[in-house]
C-alpha positions in Angstrom: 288.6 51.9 -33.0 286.3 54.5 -32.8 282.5 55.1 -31.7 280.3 56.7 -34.4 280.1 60.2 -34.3 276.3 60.6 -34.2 274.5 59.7 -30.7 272.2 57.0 -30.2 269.5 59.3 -30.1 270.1 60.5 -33.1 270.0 56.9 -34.4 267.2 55.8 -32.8 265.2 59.3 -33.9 266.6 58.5 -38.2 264.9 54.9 -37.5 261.7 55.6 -36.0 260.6 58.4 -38.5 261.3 56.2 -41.0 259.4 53.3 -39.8 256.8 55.5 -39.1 256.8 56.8 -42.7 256.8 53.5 -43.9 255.4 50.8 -41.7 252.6 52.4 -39.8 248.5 52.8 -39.8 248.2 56.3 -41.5 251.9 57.3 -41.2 251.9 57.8 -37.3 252.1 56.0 -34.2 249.8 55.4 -31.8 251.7 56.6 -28.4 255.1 57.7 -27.6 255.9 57.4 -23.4 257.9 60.5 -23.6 255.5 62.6 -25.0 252.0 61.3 -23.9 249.8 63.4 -21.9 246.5 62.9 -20.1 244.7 64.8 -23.5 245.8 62.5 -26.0 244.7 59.7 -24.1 241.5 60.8 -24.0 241.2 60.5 -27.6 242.9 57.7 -28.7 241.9 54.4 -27.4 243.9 51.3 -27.8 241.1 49.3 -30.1 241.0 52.1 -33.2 243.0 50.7 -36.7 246.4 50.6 -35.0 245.5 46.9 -33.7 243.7 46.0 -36.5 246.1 43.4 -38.6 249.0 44.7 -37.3 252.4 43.3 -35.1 253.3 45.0 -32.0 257.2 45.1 -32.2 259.4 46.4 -29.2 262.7 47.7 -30.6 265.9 48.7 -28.3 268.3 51.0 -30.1 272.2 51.1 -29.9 274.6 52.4 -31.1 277.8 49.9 -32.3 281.2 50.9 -31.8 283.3 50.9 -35.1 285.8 48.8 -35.6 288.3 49.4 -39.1 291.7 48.6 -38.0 293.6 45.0 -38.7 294.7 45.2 -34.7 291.4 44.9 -34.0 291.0 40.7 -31.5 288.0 39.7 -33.9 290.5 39.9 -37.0 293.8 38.9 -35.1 291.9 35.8 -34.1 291.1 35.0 -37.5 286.7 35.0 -36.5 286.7 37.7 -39.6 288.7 38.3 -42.3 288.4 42.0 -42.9 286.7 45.2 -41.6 284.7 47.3 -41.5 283.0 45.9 -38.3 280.7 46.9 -36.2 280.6 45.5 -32.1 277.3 46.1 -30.3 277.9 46.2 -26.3 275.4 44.9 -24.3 274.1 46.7 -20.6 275.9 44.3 -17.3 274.1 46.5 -15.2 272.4 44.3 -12.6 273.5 41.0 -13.8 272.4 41.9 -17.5 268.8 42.5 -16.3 267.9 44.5 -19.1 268.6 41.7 -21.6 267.1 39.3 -19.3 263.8 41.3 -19.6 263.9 41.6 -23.6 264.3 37.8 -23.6 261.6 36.9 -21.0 259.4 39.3 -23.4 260.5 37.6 -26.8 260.1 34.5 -24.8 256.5 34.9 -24.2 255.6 34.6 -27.7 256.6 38.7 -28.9 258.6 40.4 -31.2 261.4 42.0 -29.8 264.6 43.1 -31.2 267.7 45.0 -30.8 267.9 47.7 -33.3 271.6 48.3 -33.6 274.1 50.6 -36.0 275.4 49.1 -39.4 277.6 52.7 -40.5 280.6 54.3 -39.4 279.8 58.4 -38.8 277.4 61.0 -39.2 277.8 61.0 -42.5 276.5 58.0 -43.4 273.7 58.6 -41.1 272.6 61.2 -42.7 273.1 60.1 -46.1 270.8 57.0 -45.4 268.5 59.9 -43.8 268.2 62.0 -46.6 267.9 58.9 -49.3 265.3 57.4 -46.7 267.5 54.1 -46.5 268.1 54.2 -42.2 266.1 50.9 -42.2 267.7 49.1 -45.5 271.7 50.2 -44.6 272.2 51.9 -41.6 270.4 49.0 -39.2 270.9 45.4 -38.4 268.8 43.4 -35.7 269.4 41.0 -33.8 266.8 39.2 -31.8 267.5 39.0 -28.0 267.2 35.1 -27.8 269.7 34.9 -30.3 272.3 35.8 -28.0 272.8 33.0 -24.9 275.4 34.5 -22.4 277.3 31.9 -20.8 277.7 34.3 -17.8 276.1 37.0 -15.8 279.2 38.2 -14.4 281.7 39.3 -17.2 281.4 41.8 -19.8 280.3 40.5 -23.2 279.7 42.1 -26.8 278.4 41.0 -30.6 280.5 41.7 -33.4 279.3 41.3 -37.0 279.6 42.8 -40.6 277.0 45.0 -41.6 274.5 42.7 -43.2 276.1 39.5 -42.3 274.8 36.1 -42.1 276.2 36.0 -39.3 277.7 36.9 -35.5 280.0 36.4 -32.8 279.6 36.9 -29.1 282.8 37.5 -27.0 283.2 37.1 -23.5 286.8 35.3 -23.5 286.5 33.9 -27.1 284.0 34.3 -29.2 281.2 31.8 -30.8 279.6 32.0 -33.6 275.7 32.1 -34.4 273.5 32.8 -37.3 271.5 35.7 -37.8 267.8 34.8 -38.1 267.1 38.3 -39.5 270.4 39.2 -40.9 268.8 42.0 -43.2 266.2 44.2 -43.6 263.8 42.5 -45.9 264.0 39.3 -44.0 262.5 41.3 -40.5 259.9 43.3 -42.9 258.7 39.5 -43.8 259.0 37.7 -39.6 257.0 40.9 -39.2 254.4 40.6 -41.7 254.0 36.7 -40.7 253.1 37.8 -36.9 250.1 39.8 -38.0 247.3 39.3 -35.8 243.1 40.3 -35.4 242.3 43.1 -33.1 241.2 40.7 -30.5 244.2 39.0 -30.5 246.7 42.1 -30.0 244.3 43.3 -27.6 245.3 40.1 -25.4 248.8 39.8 -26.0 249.3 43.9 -24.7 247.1 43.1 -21.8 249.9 40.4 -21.3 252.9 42.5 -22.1 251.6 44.8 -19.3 251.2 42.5 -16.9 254.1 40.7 -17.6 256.1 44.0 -17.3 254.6 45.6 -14.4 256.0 42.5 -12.4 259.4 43.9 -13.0 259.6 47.3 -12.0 257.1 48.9 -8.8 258.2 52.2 -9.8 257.8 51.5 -13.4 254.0 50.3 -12.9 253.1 53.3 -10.9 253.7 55.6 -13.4 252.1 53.8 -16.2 248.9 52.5 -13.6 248.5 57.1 -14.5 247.4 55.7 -17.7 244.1 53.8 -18.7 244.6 53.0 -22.1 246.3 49.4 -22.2 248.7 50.6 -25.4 249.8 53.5 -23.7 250.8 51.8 -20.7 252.4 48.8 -22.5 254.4 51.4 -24.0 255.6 53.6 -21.0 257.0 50.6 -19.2 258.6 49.0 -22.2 260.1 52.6 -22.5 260.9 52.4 -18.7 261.6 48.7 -17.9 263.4 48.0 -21.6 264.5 51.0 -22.8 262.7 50.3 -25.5 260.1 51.3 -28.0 256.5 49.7 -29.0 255.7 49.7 -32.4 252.4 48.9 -34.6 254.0 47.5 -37.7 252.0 47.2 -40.7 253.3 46.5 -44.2 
């Protein structure tokens, strides 16, 4: 039962190029917290087309452990009835803070997702890579509401079939839940539904950030370097979240 031989990273990198290809105003994003600088800021302000009738998205990538083998609980237990499949651990650290965080965000009215591994190797990464299918085949999502622990205090993980209806999530046995974006095209069209005015993005980052920078001191001190409400919004999802902000436009 193997992990993936590509890294998260390399994951996460296939994904975003493609999204931005695809999904962004003029093919680019506005800001990227690991490679902002004081000079970009300067000429990029937060109220240019990227807010204009567009969904700001937070995505947190990982990578799924593989699982192909009959020995495998979720199949001896009879919760699926063949493999491949694919089991996306989630971070105990701290009580599960960081998926605490994700849902506090998706509960205040964003849209935030894990952005998880559907394949089994490099291979099929870079297949999906070269054919510019990452999005369509190599990903599944799973909102972070979607999964209710029933504990902070044991280790739990989501198993599923690449574009399944639905999952499970273990902790002693698992339960059952249905995806509410179980494939590609069904997050393209959430996303394209939570379009909003300039105004109104303007408001809900100002939000994000404050809602954020109660979390994490040291978080909010580095992104307080930064005027530019976008920018900040996305250094401390990068740094309270581990996870990305987005502009999605269809």
């Amino acid at each position: 039962m193997p992990w993936p031989d590509f890294s998260e990273l390399s994951f996460g990198y296939g994904f975003l190029r493609e999204f931005e290809r695809l999904h962004t105003a003029g093919g680019s994003f506005p800001a990227a917290p690991d490679f902002i600088s004081q000079a970009v800021e300067a000429t990029k302000g937060y109220d240019v087309k990227v807010l204009k009738n567009s969904t700001p998205v937070y995505f947190q990538f990982k990578r799924s452990f593989v699982l192909t083998t009959a020995n495998a609980g979720e199949i001896k237990k009879g919760d699926f009835n063949s493999t491949p499949l694919f089991r996306m651990h989630l971070r105990e650290r701290d009580s599960y803070r960081q998926h605490k965080a994700l849902q506090q965000l998706e509960t205040s009215g964003e849209a935030v997702f894990y952005v998880t591994s559907q394949i089994e190797s490099a291979d099929d990464l870079s297949r999906c890579y070269t054919n510019g299918n990452v999005l369509s085949t190599a990903t599944a999502v799973i909102a972070p509401n979607e999964i209710v622990l029933p504990n902070t205090t044991k280790k739990h993980h989501v198993t599923f079939k690449a574009d399944g209806n639905t999952f499970r999530l273990y902790s002693e046995e698992g339960e059952g839940f249905e995806r509410k974006v179980p494939n590609w095209q069904r997050l393209l069209a959430v996303l394209s539904n939570r379009r909003r005015s300039t105004p109104n993005n303007r408001d809900a980052i100002e939000r994000t950030v404050q809602l954020l920078s109660s979390r994490s001191h040291s978080a909010t001190e580095v992104a307080d370097r930064f005027k530019d409400p976008v920018v900040r919004a996305s250094v401390l999802a990068f740094l309270v979240l581990d996870a990305q902000l987005i502009f999605f436009k269809s």
